[in-house]
Phi, psi and omega in degrees: 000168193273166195244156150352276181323314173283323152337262167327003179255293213292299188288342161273184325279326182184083185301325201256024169261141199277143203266313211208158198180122149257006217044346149292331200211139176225144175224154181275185157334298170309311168300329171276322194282004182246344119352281164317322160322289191282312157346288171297288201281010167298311177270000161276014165255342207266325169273160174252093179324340176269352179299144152270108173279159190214121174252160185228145197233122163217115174165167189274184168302115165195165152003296218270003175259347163293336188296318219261326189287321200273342167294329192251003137321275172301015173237332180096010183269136171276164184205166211198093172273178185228134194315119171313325209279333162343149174251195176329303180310301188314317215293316179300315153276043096327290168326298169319307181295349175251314168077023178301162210216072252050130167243142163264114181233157175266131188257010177260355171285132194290004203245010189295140173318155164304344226207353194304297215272311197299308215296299152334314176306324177270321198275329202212145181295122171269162169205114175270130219264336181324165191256056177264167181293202196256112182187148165228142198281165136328299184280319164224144164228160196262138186342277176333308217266325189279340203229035168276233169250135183229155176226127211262144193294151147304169204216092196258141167270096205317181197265153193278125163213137180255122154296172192171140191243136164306195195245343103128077184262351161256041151136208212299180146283142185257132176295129132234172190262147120230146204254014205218117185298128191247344169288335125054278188276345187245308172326288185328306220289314182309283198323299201282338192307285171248010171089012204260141180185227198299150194047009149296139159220145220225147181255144183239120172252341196269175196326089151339323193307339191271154163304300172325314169282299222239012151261321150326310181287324160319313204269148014275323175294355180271311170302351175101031135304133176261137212251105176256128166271116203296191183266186178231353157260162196263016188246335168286308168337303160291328153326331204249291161353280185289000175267298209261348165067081172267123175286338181243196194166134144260115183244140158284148183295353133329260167348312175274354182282315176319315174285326188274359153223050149263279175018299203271347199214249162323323172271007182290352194239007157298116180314066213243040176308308193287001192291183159211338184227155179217122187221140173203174201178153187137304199233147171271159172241171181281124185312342183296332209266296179324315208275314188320320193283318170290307153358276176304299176240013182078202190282043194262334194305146155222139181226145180202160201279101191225178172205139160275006153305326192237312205116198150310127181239308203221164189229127153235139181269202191285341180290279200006272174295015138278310163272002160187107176286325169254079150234163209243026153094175162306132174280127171306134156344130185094322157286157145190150203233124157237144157282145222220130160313109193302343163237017181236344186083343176305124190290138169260164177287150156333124191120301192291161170263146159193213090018071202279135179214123183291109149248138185201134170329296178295342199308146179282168174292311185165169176260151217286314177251032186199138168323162188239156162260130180247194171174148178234105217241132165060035185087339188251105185317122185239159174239098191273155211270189139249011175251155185245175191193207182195160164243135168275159172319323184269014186088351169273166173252125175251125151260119191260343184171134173283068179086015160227104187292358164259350160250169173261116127304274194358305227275306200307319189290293188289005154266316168299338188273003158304342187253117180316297193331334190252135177261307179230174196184106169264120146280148154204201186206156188074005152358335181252358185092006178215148175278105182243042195055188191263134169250133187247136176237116206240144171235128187249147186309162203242156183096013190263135192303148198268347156300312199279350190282305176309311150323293184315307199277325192271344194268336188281237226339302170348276212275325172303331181299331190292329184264328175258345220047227179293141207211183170194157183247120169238168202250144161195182216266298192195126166317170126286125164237160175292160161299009178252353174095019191248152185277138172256088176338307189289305188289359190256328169287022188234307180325299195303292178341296176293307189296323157303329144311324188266350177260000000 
């Protein structure tokens, strides 16, 4: 998140131009450095500065967590959120997992541990985000109350370090360190890319808690972009494009698939001209989704291939993705991907599938409770993934599959999604908890006559087979995804489950 100092640089140059928008609350510049202001020196009386301190963020998008984020920023405490929607349990070893010593939390979310106020109350400074008056509990103290007048305390600032949770899509999120500022790397990319800054605005829908959010959202603020933080639907989500004329934009491809057909259909006669860039990432997308997006909105897409071990690895712009739709683009300044045999580590030629191991500038240190996988290729520290891929003949990288090293997912998923009949569509495998082959788990569009459904469901088998052999297909109401735009495993096999018990 931006710091005080950048903040106050935005506010002399252009105090009343607006900085920040949750559509409940907007502050200008000028309005975030006296905030932002009174915050920091609140937790500089409210922390003990010889502690190494860590904060945990549990809450949604809104105002007051850029306030509260960008104060512990500008002090140098690291801090790390966690998906709201998450549930108790996860979110409480999370808690565990971190030991903060501040928390910002919205105490109206309903999911909060069970054990939250006593097991917390004692260990750590709460700040509460609620819109109570300026007062304080035993226990908590309140927004209002953090941003009256403080006369801030000394300060020495620790050496830079960020914290950061995986998107945790099989079980908990794994806790890590990183010491190499990765907004950075989204600076350039705005910067040298479009030209992005002052009278720019750039939209967020997914979590700040996620890097992919509140990293984003840093590198537009940093530049004097101004940052709306979005709706959690896709049909307000185009309202607010097309109300407020935002020129940039972040969606995980759930989401933009979600927008482009409101877009496409009820939302078709919305102005959405003023966009000039789109980006999205997280997830691979589909040529349909490309060609839907040029369509709509013409050539603006940019998609790019990241982990949260490294940070951004590959970019693809709209020429790409024009001449090879899956491919997941170029390495970013700073990178390099190599492939790898998954059981000797030995690099393959261009071409082979394998084993993808990272280096990268932006890359974390390591993880707080567990070994981080390395490998050291040419002198150089690599971080190995789970994912496989290839490098093409043309200097791209194709990502083929997220932790199955035997199918192209990508190919298999953006062929079955040729058929208008299908709105989504997961391959995986072990779907039961055994390795029982690939599974396409397809959700078809609703209203369909039961020939185009049966037609639909045998043409998705066709085509896995061809890339999987024996394989088999079930139909269901909808993935599921994380607020990071990743299929939630777990949660779709607990679906499946019930929907086959009850048929």
């Amino acid at each position: 998140m931006i710091t005080l100092e950048a903040v106050r640089e935005h506010a002399a140059t252009a105090p009343d131009r607006v900085a920040v928008s949750d559509g409940q609350e907007t502050l200008t510049w000028a309005e975030l450095a006296d905030r932002v202001a009174a915050v920091r020196a609140w937790l500089t009386r409210s922390l003990d500065a010889d502690e190494p301190n860590r904060a945990m963020v549990i809450a949604g998008n809104t105002v007051r967590v850029v306030v509260a984020t960008a104060a512990l920023t500008s002090l140098g405490v690291p801090w790390v959120g966690v998906d709201p929607e998450r549930d108790g349990a996860t979110i409480g070893e999370q808690l565990a997992a971190v030991e903060p010593t501040f928390i910002v939390v919205d105490s109206s979310l309903p999911n909060l541990p069970e054990d939250f106020w006593p097991r917390w109350g004692d260990r750590a400074v709460l700040l509460d985000l609620v819109a109570f008056p300026a007062f304080d509990t035993r226990v908590t103290h309140y927004l209002a109350a953090a941003e009256g007048e403080h006369q801030a305390a000394p300060w020495v600032r620790p050496p830079f370090s960020a914290l950061g949770f995986t998107s945790g899509t099989t079980g908990t999120p794994k806790l890590f360190v990183r010491r190499k500022r990765t907004e950075n790397q989204r600076v350039a990319f705005l910067r040298d890319r479009f030209a992005f800054g002052p009278g720019d605005s750039f939209l967020i829908t997914s979590p700040l808690a996620f890097a992919s959010g509140h990293v984003w959202a840093g590198a537009a603020l940093a530049l004097g972009a101004a940052v709306r933080l979005g709706p959690p639907d896709a049909e307000a989500a185009v309202e607010v494009l097309a109300s407020e004329r935002l020129t940039g934009a972040f969606l995980v491809p759930p989401f933009l698939d979600r927008l482009l057909e409101v877009a496409t259909t009820t939302h078709r006669g919305a102005d959405l001209t003023a966009l000039r860039f789109l980006l999205t990432g997280g997830r691979h997308i589909s040529p349909r989704t490309i060609e839907q997006t040029r369509a709509r909105l013409g050539d603006l897409l940019y998609v790019y291939y990241a982990t949260t071990e490294t940070g951004i690895n590959t970019m693809a712009d709209p020429a790409d993705l024009a001449a090879a739709p899956y491919a997941a683009g170029r390495f970013m300044p700073g990178v390099t991907v190599r492939v790898l045999d998954p059981d000797t580590l030995g690099e393959l030629p261009p071409g082979r599938v394998g084993l993808l191991a990272i280096d990268s500038a932006y890359a974390m240190d390591e993880y707080v409770h567990r070994p981080l996988d390395t490998v050291e290729l040419a002198g150089r520290r690599h971080i190995l993934t789970s994912d496989y891929g290839y490098l093409g003949d043309d200097g791209r990288l194709y990502i083929t599959a997220r932790s199955e090293p035997r199918i192209d997912v990508v190919r298999v998923e953006g062929a079955i999604k040729e058929d208008p009949a299908v709105r989504d569509v997961c391959v995986t495998s072990g779907l039961d908890g055994a390795d029982t082959g690939a599974v396409a788990v397809v959700v078809l569009r609703p209203g369909l006559a039961p020939e185009l459904r049966d037609r639909a469901l045998a043409r998705a088998g066709e085509v896995l087979g061809r890339f999987a052999g024996p394989a088999r297909v079930t139909e269901a109401e909808r993935i599921p995804y994380n607020s990071a735009g990743k299929v939630a495993l777990l949660v779709l096999r607990e679906e499946l489950a019930v929907r086959l018990s009850a048929a």
